[in-house]
C-alpha positions in Angstrom: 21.3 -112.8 -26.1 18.9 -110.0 -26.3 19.2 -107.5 -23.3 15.6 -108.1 -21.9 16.2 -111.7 -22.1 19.2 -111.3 -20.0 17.8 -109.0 -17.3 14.9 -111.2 -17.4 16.9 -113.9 -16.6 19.1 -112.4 -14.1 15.5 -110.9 -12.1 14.1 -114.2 -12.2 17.2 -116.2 -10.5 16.8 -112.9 -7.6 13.3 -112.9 -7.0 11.3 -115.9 -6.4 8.7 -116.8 -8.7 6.4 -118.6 -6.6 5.2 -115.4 -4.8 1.7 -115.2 -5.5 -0.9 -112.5 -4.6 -3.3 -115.3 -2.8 0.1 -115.8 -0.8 -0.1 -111.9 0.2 -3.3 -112.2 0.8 -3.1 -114.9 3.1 0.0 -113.4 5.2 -2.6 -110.6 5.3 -5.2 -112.4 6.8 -3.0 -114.3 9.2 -1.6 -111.1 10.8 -5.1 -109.7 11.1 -6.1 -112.9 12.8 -3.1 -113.1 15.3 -3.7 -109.4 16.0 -7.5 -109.9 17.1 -6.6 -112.9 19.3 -3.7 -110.9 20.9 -6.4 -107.8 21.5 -8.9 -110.3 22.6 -6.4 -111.7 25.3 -5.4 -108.3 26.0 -8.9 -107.6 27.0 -9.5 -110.9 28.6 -6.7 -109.8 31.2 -7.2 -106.5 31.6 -11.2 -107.5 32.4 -9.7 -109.7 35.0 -7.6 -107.5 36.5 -10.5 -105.3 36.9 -12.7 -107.6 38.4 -9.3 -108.0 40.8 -8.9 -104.3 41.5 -13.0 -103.9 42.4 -12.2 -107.3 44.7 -9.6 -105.3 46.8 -11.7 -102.0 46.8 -14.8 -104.0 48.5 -12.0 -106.4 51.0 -10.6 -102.7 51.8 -13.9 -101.0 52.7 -14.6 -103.9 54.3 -11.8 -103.9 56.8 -12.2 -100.0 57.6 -15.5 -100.9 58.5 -14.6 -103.8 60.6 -11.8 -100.9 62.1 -14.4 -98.4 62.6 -17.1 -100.9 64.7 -13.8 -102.3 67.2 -10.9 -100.0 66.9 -8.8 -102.2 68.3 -9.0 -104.3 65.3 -5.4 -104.1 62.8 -6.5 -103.1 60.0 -3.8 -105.5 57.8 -5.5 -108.4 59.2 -9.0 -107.6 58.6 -8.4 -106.6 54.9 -6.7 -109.6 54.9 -9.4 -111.8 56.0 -12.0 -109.9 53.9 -9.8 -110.3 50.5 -9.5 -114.5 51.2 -13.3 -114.1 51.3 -13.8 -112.6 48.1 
């Protein structure tokens, strides 16, 4: 058996021949896709969390005003009740 023959044969039983470059391709795309829906969601929560965090700023400023008009007001309870109504 000729010696090319023979490390053909033994490369071919080692690496599988159904590998194709549309098959990279693909795997590429794939990723590239999962990746945009994972930065998508990222962004999705991170708006939300935002929209959260400005939600407690306004309940908070809210509440001090509410402390400032009647200082006997606690100031837990009103931000409280100011955060349930937004």
């Amino acid at each position: 058996m000729d010696s090319k023959v023979a490390q053909w044969t033994l490369l071919s039983n080692v690496v599988p021949s159904n590998f194709t470059m549309a098959d990279y391709e693909s795997n590429e795309e794939r990723e590239f896709k999962e990746t945009k829906t994972n930065s998508e969601e990222a962004l999705d929560d991170a708006g939300e969390e935002l929209e959260n965090a400005g939600d407690k700023v306004k309940a908070g400023a809210k509440a001090v005003g509410n402390k400032l008009v009647d200082p006997d007001r606690d100031l837990e309870t009103e931000y409280q009740k100011e955060k349930i109504k937004e």
